[in-house]
N, C-alpha and C positions, 0 to 999 in steps of 0.2 A: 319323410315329414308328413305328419297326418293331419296338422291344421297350422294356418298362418294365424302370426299373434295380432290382435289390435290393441295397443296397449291405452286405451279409450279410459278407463280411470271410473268403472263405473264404482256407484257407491249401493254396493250388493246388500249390503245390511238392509240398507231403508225400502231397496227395492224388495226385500223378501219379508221385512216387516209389512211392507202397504199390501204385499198379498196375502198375509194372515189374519190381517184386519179389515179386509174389503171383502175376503171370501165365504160363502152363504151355503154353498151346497158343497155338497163328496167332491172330489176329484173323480172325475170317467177310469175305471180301470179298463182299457182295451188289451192287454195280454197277462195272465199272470205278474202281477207285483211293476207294473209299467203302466203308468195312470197320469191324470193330467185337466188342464182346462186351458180353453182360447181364451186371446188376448186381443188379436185382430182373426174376425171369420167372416165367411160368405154372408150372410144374415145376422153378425151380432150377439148370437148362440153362445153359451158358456162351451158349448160341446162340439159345436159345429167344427168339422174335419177332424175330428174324432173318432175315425170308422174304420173299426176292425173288420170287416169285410173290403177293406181294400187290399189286403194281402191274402195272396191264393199260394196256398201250398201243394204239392207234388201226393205222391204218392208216398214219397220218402219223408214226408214229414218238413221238407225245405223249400225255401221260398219261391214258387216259379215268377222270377224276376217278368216275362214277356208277358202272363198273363197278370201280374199285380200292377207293370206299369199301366196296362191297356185299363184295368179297372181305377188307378187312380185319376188316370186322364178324365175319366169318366162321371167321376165324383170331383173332378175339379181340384185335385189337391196337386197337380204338379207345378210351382211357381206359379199360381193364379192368379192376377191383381183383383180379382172379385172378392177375394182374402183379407179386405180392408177394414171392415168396419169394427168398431170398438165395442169390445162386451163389457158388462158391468164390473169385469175387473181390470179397466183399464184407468189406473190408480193417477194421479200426479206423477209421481216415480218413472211410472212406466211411459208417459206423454214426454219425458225426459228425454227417454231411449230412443222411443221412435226417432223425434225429433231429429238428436243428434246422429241417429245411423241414416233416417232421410237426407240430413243434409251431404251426406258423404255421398251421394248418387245410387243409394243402394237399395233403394229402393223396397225396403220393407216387408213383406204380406203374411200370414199364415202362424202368425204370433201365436206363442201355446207356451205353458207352465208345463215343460216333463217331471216326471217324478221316477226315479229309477229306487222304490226301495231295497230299505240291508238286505243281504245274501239272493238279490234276487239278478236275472240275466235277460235281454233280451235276445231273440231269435237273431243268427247271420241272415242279412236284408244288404240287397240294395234297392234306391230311390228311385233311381232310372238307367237307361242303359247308358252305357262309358261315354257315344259320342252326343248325349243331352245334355247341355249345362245345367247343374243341380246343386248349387249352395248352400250351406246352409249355417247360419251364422249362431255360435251358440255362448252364454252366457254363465257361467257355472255362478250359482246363490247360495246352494249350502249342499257338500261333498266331503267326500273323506280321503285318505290315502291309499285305500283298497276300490275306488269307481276308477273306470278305464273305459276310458274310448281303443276299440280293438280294429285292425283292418287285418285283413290277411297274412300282412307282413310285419306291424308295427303294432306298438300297443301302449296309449299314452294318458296318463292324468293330468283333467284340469285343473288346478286350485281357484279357489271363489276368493280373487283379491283383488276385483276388479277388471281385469283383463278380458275382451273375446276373443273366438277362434272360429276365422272361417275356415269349414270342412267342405271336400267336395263329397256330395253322396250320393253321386252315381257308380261307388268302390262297392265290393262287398265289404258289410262293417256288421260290427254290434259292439253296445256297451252291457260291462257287467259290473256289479256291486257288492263285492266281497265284504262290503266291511260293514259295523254295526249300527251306522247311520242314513240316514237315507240320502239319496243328490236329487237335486234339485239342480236344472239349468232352465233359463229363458233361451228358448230356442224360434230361429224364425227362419223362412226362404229369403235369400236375398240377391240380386241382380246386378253386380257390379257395373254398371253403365258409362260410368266417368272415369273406369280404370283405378279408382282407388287404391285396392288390393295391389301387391304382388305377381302373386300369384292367380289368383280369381277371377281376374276380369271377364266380362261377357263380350267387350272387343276382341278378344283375343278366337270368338267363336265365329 
């Protein structure tokens, strides 16, 4: 199993129209055809924790997991609650979201708009290392039947019908986008505190 369901009933349409109508600048491309904008950042920033310099690669061209985590420690992107504040595209819709995943003890931070365009792939990544709690709760707004969430072992589509999936990404993962539309998911860090999840709780570390 690669994520647990919340069947939370969002209403993805409105929330992906209020970001096409609230939105002013590009989306950040940080990897080939993998681009995006904050939603809650350190500062407010459309871009802010946006940085491809947090991932260090090898010699082989692959992720070095020890030094990428040390550097996002260091840019403040591992579960930060400094992750808070609201950027200019933080719609009605989206004060929705917050809301209702705040109120489930989950405490929120590091909201971002991803963008995985058609036929594009991101690199195999993990977040942090196995024994760091790393959640990550995501939203799918507009996807096809060829976008997959990938882990080592498993390899899963999400459909945008309202439903989240918390993932843990301290796994090696990647998602890719075989098909002719682009995905869109609301993705964010989130801290199971109250045990909510299943599977996820942060009591359980």
């Amino acid at each position: 199993m690669i994520a647990e369901i919340w069947k939370a009933g969002f209403n993805v349409q409105d929330i992906y129209q209020s970001i096409i109508k609230a939105s002013t600048q590009e989306a950040r491309e940080v990897y080939p055809g993998y681009q995006g904008w904050s939603i809650l950042s350190e500062d407010g920033g459309l871009f802010s924790g946006w940085n491809a310099e947090a991932v260090v690669f090898n010699d082989k061209g692959e992720m070095d997991l020890e030094k990428s985590y040390a550097k996002k420690k260091e840019l403040g992107l591992i579960n930060d609650l400094k992750h808070i504040h609201p950027t200019e595209l933080m719609t009605p819709e989206l004060e929705k979201v917050v809301a209702l995943v705040s109120s489930k003890g989950l405490k929120p931070c590091r909201m971002r708009i991803s963008v995985l365009s058609a036929g594009s792939e991101l690199y195999w990544h993990s977040d942090a290392p196995k024994d760091v709690y790393s959640v990550r709760l995501h939203i799918p707004l507009l996807t096809n039947d060829q976008a997959f969430f990938e882990t080592e072992n498993e390899r899963e589509h999400f459909p945008a019908n309202g439903d989240a999936y918390f993932i843990k990404v301290n796994q090696r993962h990647r998602v890719v986008n075989y098909g002719k539309e682009d995905r869109w998911h609301l993705i964010m860090d989130v801290t199971d505190t109250e045990g909510f999840t299943q599977f996820h709780s942060a009591k359980d570390k």
